[in-house]
C-alpha positions as CSV (number, residue, x, y, z in Angstrom):
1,X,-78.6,-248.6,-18.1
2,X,-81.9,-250.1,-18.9
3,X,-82.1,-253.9,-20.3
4,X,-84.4,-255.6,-22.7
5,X,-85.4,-259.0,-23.2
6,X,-86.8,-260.1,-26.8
7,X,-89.2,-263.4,-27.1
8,X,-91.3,-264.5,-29.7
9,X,-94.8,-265.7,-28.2
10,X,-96.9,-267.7,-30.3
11,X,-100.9,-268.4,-29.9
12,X,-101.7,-264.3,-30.2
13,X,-104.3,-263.5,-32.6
14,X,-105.6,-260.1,-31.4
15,X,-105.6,-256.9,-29.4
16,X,-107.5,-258.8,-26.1
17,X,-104.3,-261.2,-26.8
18,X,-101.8,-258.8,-26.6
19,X,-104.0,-256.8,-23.6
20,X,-104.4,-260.2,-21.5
21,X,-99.8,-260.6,-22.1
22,X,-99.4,-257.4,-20.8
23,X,-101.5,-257.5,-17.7
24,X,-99.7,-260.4,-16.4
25,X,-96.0,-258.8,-17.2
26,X,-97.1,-255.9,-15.3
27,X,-97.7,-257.6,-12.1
28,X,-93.7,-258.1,-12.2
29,X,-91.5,-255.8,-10.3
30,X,-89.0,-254.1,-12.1
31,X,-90.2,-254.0,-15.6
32,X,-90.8,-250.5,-16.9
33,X,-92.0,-251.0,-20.9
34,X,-93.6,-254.0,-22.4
35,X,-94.4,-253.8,-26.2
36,X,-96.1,-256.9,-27.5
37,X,-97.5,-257.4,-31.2
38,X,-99.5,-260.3,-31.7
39,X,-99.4,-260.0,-35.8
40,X,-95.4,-259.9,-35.3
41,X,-95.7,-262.6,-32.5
42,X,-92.8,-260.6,-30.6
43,X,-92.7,-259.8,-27.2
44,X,-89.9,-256.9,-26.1
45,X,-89.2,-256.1,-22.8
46,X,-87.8,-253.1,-21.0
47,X,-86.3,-253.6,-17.3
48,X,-86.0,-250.5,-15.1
49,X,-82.5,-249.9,-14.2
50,X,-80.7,-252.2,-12.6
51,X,-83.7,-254.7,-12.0
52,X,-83.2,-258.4,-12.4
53,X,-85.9,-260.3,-13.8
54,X,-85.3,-263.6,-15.0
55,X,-86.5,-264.8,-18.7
56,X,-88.1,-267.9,-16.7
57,X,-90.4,-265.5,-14.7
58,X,-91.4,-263.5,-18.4
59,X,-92.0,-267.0,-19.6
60,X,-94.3,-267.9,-17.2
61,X,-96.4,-264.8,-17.1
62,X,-96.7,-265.4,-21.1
63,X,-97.8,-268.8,-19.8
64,X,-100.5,-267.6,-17.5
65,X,-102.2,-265.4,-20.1
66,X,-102.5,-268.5,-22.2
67,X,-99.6,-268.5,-25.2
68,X,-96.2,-269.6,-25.1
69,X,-93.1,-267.4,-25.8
70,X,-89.2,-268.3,-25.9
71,X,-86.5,-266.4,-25.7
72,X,-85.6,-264.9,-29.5
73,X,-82.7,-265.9,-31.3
């Protein structure tokens, strides 16, 4: 069973934005789909099964392209 993680990221304004979040999730083992909108400002993403990464770690590769996201509520 596969598990995904919602955030909303703020600072996105644009394709590039959403292109620069997604290169830094996918240098993250174990996630397997990653669909970002930066009109929305949501982040949702897809673990493979039966990987375990932590929201902290999504966080911070959000942080390292340049915007900020939290876990949605």
């Amino acid at each position: 069973m596969t598990t995904t993680k919602n955030f909303t990221v703020t600072g996105m304004s644009c394709s590039h934005c959403e292109s620069a979040v997604r290169s830094e999730l996918a240098e993250l083992n174990g996630i397997q789909e990653i669909s970002v909108s930066a009109a929305a400002g949501e982040l949702t993403v897809t673990l493979a099964e039966g990987a375990e990464v932590p929201e902290a770690a999504i966080i911070e590769a959000v942080d390292d392209a340049g915007y900020q996201a939290e876990p949605a509520s």
